[in-house]
C-alpha positions in Angstrom: -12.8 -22.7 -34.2 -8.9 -21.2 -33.5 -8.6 -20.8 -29.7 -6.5 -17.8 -30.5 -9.3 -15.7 -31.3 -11.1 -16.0 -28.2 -7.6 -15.2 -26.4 -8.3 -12.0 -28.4 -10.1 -10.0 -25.9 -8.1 -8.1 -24.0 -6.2 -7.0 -27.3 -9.6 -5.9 -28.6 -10.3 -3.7 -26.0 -7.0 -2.0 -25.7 -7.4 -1.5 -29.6 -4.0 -3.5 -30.2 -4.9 -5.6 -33.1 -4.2 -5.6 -36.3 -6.5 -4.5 -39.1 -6.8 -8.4 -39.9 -7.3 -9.5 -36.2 -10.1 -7.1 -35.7 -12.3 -8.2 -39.1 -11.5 -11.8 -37.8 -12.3 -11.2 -34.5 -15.3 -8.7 -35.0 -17.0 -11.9 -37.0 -16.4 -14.3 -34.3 -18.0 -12.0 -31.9 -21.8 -12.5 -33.9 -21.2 -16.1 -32.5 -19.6 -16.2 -29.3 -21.4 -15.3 -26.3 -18.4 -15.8 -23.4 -16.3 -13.4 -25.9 -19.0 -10.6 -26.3 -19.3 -10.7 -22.5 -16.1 -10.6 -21.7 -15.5 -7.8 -23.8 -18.2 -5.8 -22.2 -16.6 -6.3 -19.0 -13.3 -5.4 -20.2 -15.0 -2.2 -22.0 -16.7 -1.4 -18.3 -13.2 -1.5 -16.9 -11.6 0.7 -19.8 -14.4 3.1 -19.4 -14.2 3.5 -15.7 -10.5 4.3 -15.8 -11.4 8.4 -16.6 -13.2 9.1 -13.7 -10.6 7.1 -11.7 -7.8 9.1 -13.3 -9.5 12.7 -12.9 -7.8 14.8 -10.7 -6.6 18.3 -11.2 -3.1 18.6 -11.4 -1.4 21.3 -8.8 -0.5 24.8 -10.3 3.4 24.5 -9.8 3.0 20.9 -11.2 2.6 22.7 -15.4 6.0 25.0 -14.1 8.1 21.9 -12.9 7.7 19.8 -16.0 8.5 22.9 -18.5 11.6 23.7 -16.8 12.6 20.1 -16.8 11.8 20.3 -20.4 14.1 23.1 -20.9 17.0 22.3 -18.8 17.4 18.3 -20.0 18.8 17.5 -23.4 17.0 14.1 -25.0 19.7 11.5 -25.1 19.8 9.1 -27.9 18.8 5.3 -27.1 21.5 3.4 -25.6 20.2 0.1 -27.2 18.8 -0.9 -30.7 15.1 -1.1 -30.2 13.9 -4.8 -30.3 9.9 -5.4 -31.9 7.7 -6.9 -29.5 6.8 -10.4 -30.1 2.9 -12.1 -29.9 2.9 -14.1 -27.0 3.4 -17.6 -27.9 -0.2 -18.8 -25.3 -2.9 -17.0 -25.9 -3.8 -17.5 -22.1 -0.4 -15.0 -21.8 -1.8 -12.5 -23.8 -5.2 -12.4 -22.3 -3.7 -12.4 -19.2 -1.4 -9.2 -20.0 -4.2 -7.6 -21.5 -6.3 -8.2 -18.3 -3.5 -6.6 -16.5 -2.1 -4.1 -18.2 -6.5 -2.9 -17.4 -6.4 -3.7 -14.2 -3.2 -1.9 -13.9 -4.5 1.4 -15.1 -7.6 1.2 -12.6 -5.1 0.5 -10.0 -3.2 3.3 -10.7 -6.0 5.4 -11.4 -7.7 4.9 -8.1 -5.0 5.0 -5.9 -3.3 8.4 -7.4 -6.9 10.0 -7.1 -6.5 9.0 -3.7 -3.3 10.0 -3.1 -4.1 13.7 -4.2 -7.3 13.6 -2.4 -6.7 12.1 0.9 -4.7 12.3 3.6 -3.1 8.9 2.5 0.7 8.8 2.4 2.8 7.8 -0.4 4.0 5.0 1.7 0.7 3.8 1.7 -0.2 4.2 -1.9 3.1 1.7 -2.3 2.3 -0.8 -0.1 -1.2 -1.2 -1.6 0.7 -1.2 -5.1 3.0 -4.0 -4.0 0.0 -6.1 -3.1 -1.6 -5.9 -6.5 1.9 -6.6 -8.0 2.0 -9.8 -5.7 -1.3 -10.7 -6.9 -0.8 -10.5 -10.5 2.2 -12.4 -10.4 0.3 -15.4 -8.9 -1.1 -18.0 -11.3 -4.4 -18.1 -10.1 -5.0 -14.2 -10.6 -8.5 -12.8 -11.1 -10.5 -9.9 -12.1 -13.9 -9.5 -10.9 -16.5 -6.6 -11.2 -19.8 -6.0 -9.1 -22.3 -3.9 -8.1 -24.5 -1.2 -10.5 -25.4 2.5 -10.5 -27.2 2.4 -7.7 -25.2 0.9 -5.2 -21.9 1.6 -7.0 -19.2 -0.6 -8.2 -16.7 -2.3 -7.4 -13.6 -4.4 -8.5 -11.8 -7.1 -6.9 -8.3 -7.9 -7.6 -7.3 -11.6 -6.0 -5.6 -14.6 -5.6 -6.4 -17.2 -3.6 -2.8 -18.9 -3.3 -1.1 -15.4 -2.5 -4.5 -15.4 0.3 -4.9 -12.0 -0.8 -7.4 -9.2 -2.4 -7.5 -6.0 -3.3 -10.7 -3.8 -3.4 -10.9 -0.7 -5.3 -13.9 1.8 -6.5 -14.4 5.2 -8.1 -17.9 5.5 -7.4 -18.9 4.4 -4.2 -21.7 6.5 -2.7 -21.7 7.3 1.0 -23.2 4.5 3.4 -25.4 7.4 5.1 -25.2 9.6 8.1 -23.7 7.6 11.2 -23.2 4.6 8.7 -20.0 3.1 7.2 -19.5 0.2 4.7 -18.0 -3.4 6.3 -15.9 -6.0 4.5 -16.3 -9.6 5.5 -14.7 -12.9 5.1 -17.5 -15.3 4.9 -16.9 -19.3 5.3 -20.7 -21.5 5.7 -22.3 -19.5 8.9 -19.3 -17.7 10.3 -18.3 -14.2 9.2 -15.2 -12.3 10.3 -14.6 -8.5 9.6 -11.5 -7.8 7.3 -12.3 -3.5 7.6 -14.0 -0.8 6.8 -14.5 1.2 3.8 -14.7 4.3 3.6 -15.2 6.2 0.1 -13.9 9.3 -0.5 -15.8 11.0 -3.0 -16.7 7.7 -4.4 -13.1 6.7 -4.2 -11.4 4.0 -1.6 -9.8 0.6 -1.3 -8.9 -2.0 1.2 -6.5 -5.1 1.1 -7.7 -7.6 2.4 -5.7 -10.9 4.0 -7.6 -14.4 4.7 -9.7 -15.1 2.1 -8.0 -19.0 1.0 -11.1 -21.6 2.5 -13.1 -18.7 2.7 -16.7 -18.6 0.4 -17.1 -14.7 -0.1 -15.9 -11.7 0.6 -19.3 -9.6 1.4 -19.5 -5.8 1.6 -22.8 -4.4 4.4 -23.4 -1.2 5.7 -22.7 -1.0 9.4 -23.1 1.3 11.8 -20.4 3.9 12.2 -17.5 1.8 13.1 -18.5 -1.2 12.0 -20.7 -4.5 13.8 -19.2 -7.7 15.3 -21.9 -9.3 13.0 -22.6 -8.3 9.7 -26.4 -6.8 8.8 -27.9 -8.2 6.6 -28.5 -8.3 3.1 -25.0 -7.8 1.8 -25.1 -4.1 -0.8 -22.4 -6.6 -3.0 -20.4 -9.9 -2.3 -17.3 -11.4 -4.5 -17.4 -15.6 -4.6 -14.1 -17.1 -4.1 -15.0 -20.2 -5.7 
């Protein structure tokens, strides 16, 4: 069987394939477990992206882009438009496809929170910069946990840049008096990398430290957080 196809994925998903790719690709799916799980993980990901995106727009924001409309004259290209070529690995065009996904949740998350918090742009950036650092390592990964009932949550990381970012949409509250704890967790020893807390289902936190660590574990604490984490963990990421 081609490699290519199962580099198809993440092309799938963002519906850029060809009419071809997608008859090919649609067949190999009957067949391939990894592939038809990785697409629904990818689909999870595409479908989460609207409720991180929603946000209603400020009233003078509609007013601000029709006048820029009226007052700026489209200028012509200043360069011959080149196609865009296939990437020659299909390991680069899965991973573009993972991030260009991961990208949009980003994004998404962090511009809900941005309208809905008081976080500061200057925040918002240096949280951006971190996921840019993280996809540009090698060793980048995706990973998704939790369910409806104790609400999901994704984990950007890379173990050489000793970096992570966490982001959700639809984390419930921990409860009255209670907060959610992140945790670096190596054999017996656990060390608290911060709190989260979700507003309106929507936070994130960077966390540093995690190269030798074994997971990352998210508990509910009380307000303020523990020196020890209480246990079981609601959801925990394996650095592995």
């Amino acid at each position: 069987m081609n490699a290519d196809v199962h580099a198809l994925t993440g092309a799938y998903v963002l519906d850029a394939v060809s009419d071809a790719e997608r008859f090919v690709f649609e067949r190999h799916l009957g067949d391939c477990d990894a592939c038809r799980q990785e697409v629904a993980e990818l689909r999870e990901t595409a479908t989460r992206l609207g409720v991180a995106a929603a946000a209603n727009p400020p009233p003078r924001l509609k007013h601000s882009v029709m006048a820029q409309i009226r007052d700026t004259r489209q200028l012509p290209p200043e360069a011959p438009v080149v196609p865009l070529r296939r990437p020659s690995s299909p390991w680069a065009l899965r991973l573009s496809a993972a991030a260009a996904a991961v990208l949009l949740v980003v994004s998404g998350v962090l511009g809900v929170l941005l309208v809905r918090s008081e976080q500061s742009a200057d925040d918002v950036r240096v949280q951006s910069d971190a996921i840019a650092e993280i996809l540009n390592a090698g060793d980048a990964q995706v990973v998704n946990q939790g369910d409806a009932a104790t609400g999901r949550m994704t984990a950007v990381m890379s173990l050489s840049a000793d970096k992570m970012l966490l982001l959700t949409d639809d984390l419930p509250a921990a409860g009255s008096g209670k907060d959610y704890q992140a945790w670096t967790i190596t054999g017996e020893r656990a060390e608290s990398v911060g709190l989260i807390k979700p507003d309106d289902g929507h936070a994130t936190l960077e966390v540093t430290g995690i190269d030798g660590a074994n997971q990352v574990g998210i508990t509910i604490e009380p307000a303020g957080g523990s020196d020890t984490p209480t246990l079981p963990t609601v959801m925990a990421f394996d650095l592995a």
